[in-house]
Backbone as XML, in Angstrom:
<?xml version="1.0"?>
<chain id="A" units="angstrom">
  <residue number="1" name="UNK">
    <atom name="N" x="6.213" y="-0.157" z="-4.098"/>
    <atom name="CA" x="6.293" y="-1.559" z="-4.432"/>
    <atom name="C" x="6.491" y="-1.679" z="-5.942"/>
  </residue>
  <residue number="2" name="UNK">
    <atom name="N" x="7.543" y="-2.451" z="-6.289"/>
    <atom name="CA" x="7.997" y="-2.947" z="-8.004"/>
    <atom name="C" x="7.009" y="-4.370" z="-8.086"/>
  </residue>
  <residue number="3" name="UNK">
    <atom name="N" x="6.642" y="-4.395" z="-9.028"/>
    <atom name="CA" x="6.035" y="-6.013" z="-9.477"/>
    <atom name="C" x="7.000" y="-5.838" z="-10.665"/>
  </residue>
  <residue number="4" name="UNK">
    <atom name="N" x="7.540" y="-6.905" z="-11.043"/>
    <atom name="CA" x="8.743" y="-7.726" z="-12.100"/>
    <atom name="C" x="8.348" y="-9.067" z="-12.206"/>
  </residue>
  <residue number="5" name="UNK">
    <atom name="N" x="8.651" y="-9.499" z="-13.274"/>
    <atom name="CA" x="8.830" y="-11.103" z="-13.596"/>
    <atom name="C" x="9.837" y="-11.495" z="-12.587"/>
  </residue>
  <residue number="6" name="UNK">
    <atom name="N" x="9.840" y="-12.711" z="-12.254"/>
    <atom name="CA" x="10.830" y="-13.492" z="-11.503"/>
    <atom name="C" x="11.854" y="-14.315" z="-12.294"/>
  </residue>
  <residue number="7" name="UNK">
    <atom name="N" x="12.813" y="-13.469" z="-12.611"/>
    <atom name="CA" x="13.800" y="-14.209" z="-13.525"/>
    <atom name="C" x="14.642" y="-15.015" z="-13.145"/>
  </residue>
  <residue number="8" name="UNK">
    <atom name="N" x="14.492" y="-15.661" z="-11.761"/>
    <atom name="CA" x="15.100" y="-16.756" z="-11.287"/>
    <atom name="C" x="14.191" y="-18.188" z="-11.678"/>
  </residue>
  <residue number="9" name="UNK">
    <atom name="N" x="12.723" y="-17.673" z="-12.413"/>
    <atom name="CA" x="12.396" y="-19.115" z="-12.756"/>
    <atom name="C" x="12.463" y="-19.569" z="-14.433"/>
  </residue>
  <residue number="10" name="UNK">
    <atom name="N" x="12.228" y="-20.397" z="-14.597"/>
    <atom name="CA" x="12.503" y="-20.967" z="-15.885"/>
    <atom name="C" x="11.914" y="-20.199" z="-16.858"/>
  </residue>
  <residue number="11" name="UNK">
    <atom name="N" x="10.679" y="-20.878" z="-17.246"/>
    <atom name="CA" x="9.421" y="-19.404" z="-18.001"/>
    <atom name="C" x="9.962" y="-18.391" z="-18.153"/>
  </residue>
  <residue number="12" name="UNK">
    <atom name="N" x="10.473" y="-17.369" z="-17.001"/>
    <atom name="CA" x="10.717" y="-16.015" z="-17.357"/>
    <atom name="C" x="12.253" y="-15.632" z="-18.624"/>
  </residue>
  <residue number="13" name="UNK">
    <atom name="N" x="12.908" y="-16.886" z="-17.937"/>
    <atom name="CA" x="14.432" y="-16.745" z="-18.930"/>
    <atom name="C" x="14.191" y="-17.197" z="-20.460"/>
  </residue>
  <residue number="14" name="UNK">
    <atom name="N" x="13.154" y="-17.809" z="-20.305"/>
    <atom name="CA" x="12.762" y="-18.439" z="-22.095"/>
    <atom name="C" x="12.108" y="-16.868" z="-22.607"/>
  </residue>
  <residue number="15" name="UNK">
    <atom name="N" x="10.853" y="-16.455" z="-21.543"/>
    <atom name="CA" x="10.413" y="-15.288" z="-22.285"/>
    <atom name="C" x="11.194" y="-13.979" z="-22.777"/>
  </residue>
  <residue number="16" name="UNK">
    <atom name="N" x="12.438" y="-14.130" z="-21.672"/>
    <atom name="CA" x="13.417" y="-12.886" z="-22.025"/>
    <atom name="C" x="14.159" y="-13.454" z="-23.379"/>
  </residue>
  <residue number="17" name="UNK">
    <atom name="N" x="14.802" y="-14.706" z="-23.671"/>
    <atom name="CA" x="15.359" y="-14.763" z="-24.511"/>
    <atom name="C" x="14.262" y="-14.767" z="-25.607"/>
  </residue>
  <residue number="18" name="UNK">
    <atom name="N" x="13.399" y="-15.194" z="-25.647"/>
    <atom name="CA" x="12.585" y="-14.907" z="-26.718"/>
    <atom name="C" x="12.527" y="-13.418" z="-27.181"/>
  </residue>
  <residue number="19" name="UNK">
    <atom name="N" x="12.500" y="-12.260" z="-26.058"/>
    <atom name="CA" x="12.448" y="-10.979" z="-26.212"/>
    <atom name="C" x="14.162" y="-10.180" z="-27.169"/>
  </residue>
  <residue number="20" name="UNK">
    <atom name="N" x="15.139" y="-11.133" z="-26.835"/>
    <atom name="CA" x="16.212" y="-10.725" z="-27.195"/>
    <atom name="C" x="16.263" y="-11.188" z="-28.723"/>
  </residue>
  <residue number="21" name="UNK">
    <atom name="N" x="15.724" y="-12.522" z="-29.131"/>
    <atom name="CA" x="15.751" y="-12.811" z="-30.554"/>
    <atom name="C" x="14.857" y="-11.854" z="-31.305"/>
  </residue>
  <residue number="22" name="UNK">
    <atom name="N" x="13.538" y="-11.308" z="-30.618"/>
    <atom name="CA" x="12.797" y="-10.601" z="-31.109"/>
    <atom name="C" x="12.984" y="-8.862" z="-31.190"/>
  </residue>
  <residue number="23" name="UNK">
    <atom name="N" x="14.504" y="-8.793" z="-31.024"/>
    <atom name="CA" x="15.236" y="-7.715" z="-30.698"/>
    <atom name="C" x="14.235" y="-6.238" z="-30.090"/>
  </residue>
  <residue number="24" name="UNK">
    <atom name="N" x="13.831" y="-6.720" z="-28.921"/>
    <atom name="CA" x="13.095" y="-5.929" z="-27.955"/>
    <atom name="C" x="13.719" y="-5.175" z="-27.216"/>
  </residue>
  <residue number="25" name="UNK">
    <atom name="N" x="14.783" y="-5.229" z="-27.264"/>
    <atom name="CA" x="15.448" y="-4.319" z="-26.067"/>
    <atom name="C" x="15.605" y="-4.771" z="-24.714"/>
  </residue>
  <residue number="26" name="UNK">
    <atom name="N" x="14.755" y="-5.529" z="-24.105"/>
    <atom name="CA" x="14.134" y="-4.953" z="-23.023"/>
    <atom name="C" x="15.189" y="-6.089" z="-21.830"/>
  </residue>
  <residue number="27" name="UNK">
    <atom name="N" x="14.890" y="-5.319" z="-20.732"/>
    <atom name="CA" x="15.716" y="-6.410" z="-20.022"/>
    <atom name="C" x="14.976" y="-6.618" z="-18.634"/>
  </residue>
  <residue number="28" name="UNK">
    <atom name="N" x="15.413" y="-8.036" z="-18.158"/>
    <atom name="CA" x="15.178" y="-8.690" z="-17.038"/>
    <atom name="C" x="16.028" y="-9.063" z="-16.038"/>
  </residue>
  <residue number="29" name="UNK">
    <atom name="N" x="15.787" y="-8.236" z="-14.823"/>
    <atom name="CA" x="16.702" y="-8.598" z="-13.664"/>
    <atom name="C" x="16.059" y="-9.173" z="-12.659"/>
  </residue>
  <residue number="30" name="UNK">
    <atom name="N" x="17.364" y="-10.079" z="-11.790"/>
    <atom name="CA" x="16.733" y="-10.530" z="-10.900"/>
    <atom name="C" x="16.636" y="-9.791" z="-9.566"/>
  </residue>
  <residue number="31" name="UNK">
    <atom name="N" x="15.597" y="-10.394" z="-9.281"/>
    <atom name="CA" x="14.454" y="-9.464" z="-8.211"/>
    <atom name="C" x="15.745" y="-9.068" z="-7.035"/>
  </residue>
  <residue number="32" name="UNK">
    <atom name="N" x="16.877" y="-9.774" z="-6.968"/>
    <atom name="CA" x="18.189" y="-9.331" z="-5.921"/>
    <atom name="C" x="18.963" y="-8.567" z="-6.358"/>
  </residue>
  <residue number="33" name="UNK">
    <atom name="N" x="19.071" y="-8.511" z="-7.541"/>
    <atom name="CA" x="19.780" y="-7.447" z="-8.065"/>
    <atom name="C" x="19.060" y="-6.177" z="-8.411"/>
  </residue>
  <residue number="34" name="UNK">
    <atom name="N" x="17.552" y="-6.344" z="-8.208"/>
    <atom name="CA" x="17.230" y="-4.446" z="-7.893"/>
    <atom name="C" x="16.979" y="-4.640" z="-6.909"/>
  </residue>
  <residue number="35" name="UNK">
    <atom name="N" x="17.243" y="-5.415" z="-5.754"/>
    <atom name="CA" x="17.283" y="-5.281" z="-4.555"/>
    <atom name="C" x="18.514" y="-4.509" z="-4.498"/>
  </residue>
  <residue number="36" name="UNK">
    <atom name="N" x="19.485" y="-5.085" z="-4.652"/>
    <atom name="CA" x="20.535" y="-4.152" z="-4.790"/>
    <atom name="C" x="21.011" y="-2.491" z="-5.477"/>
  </residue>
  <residue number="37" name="UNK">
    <atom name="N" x="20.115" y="-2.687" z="-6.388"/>
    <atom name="CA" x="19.969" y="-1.533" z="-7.170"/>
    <atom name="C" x="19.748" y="-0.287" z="-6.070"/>
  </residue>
  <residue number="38" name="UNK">
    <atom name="N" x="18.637" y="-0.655" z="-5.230"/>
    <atom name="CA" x="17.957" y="-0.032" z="-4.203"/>
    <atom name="C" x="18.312" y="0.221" z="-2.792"/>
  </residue>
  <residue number="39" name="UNK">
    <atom name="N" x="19.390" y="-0.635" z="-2.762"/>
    <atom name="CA" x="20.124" y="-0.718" z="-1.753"/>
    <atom name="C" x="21.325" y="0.361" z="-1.478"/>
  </residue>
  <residue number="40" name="UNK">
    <atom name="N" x="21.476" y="0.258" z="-2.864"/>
    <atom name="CA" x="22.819" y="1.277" z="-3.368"/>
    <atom name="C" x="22.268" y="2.712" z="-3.241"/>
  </residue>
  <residue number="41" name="UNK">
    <atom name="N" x="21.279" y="2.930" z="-3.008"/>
    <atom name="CA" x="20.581" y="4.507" z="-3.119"/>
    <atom name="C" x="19.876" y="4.288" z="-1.563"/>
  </residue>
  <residue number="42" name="UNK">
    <atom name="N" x="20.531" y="4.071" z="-0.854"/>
    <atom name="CA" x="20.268" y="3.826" z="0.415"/>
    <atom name="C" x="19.124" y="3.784" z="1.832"/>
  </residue>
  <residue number="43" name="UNK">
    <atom name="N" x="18.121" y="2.767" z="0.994"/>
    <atom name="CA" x="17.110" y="2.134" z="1.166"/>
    <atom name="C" x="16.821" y="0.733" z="1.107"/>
  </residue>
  <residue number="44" name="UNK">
    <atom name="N" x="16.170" y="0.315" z="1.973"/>
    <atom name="CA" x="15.591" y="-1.427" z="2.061"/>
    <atom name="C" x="15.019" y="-1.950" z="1.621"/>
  </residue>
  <residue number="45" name="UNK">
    <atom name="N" x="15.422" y="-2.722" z="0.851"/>
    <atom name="CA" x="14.203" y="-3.307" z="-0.151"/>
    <atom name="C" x="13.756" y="-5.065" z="0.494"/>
  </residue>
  <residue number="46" name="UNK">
    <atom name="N" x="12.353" y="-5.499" z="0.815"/>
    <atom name="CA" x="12.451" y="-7.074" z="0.643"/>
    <atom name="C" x="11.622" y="-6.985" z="-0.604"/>
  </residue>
  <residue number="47" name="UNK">
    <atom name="N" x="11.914" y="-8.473" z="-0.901"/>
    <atom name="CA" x="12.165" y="-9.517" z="-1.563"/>
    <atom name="C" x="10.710" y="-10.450" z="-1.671"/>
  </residue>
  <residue number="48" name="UNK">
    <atom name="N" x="9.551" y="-10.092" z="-2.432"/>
    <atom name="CA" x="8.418" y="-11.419" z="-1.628"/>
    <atom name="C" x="8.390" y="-11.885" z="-3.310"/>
  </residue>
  <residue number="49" name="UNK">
    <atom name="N" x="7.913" y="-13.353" z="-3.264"/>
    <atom name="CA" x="8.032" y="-13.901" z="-4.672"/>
    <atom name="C" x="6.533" y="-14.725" z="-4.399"/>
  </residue>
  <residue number="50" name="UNK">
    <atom name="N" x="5.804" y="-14.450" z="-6.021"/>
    <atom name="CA" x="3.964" y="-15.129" z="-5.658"/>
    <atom name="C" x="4.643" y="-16.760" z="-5.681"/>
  </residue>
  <residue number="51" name="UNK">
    <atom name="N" x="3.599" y="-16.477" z="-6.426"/>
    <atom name="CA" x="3.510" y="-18.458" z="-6.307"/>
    <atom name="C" x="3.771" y="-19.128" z="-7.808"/>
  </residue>
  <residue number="52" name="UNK">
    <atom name="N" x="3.485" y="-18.252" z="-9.419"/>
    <atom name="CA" x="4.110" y="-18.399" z="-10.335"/>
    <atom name="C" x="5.421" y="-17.433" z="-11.201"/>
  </residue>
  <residue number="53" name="UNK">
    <atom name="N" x="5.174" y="-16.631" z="-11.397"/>
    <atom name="CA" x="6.488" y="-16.152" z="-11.814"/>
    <atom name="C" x="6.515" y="-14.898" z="-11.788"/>
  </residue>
  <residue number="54" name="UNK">
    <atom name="N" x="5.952" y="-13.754" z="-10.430"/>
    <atom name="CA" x="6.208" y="-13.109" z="-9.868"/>
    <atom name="C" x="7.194" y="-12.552" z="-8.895"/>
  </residue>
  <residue number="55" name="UNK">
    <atom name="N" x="7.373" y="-11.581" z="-9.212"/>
    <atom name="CA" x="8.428" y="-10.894" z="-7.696"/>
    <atom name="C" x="8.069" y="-9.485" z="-7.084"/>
  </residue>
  <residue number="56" name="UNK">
    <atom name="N" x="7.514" y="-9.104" z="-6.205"/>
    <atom name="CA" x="7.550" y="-7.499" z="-5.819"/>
    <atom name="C" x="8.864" y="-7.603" z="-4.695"/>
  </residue>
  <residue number="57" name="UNK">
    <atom name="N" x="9.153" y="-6.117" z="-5.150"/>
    <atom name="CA" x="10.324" y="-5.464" z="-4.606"/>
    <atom name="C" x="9.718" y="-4.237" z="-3.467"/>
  </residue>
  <residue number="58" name="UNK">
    <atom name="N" x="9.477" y="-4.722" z="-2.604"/>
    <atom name="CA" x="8.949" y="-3.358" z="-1.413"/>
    <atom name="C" x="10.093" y="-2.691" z="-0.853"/>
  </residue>
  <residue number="59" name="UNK">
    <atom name="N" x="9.710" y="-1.519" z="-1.111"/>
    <atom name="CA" x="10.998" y="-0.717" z="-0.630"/>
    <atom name="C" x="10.434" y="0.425" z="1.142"/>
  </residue>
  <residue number="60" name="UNK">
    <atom name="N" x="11.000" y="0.321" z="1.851"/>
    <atom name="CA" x="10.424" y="0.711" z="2.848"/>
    <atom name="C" x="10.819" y="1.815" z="2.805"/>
  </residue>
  <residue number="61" name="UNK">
    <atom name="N" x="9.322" y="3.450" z="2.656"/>
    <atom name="CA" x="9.771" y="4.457" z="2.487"/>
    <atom name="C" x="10.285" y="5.649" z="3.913"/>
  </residue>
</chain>
């Protein structure tokens, strides 16, 4: 299981761009696109999102 920010909500895209002015490096994807990531290495991933600006990525081993 991945826990990630949920960069499909608002909050998370302010905190990433904040991270990019603060030249952090770091990056944020959305929770479907390492679904996909994971998909591509040929495994299932769902998708569960909490209730504020969470995402786990379960990958069924």
């Amino acid at each position: 299981m991945i826990e990630e920010p949920d960069a499909t909500r608002f909050v998370v895209r302010l905190i990433a761009v904040a991270e990019k002015v603060a030249l952090m490096r770091s990056r944020v994807h959305r929770p479907e696109a390492i679904g996909k990531m994971i998909a591509a290495r040929g495994q299932i991933a769902e998708i569960r999102r909490g209730n504020r600006f969470r995402a786990w990525i379960v990958v069924d081993a």
